[in-house]
C-alpha positions in Angstrom: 11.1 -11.4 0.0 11.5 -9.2 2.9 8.8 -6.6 4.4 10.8 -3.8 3.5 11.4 -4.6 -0.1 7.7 -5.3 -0.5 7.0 -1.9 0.8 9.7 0.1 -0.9 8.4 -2.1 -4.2 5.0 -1.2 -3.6 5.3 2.2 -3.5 7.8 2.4 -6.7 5.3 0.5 -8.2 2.1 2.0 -7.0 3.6 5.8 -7.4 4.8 5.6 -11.0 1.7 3.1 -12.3 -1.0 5.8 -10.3 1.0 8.8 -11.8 1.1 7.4 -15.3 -2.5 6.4 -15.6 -4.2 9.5 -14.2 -1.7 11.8 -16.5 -3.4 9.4 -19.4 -7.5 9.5 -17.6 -6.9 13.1 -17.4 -5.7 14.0 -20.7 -8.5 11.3 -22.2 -11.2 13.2 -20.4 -10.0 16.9 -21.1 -7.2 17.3 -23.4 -4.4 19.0 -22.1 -6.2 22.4 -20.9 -4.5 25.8 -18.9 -5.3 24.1 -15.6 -4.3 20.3 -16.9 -1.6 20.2 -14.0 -3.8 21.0 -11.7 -6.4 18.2 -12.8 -3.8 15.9 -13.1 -1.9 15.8 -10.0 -5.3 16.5 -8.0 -6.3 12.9 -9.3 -2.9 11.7 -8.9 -3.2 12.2 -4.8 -6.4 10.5 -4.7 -5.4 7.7 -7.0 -1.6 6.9 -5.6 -3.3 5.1 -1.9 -6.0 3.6 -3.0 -3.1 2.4 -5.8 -0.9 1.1 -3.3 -3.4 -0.5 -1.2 -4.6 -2.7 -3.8 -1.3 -3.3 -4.9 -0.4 -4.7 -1.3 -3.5 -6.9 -1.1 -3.2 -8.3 -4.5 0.6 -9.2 -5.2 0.9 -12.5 -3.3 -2.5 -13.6 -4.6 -1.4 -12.6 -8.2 2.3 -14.3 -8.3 0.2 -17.3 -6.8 -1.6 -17.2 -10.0 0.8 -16.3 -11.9 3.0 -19.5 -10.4 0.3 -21.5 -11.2 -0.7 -20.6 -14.8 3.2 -21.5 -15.2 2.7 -24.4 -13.8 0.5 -25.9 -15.9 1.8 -24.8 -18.9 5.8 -26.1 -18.3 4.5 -29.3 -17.8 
């Protein structure tokens, strides 16, 4: 997999997963309120790096894993 793809993967990934669960968080914690946009996307800016950092740290461990658990049960 090339650098690039991972990146532009990442950030597809990290963007749209980020977005989705703070629209969700928000609307759990206060219902969809006159200033829910504002809420929302003020928690979607802090969310959406720290989202794609994790992501970047964690995929090759995770398809590791997930190779393995395969693994074991193609056997």
């Amino acid at each position: 997999m090339s650098w690039s793809f991972r990146l532009l993967n990442t950030a597809i990934m990290s963007f749209l997963l980020s977005g989705l669960m703070t629209v969700y968080v928000t609307f759990i914690n206060l219902g969809f309120v006159a200033d829910f946009i504002h809420y929302w996307i003020k928690a979607w800016i802090l969310a959406a790096p720290a989202a794609f950092i994790i992501v970047m740290m964690l995929a090759t461990p995770v398809q590791r894993l997930t190779h393995a658990i395969l693994a074991r049960f193609n056997r």
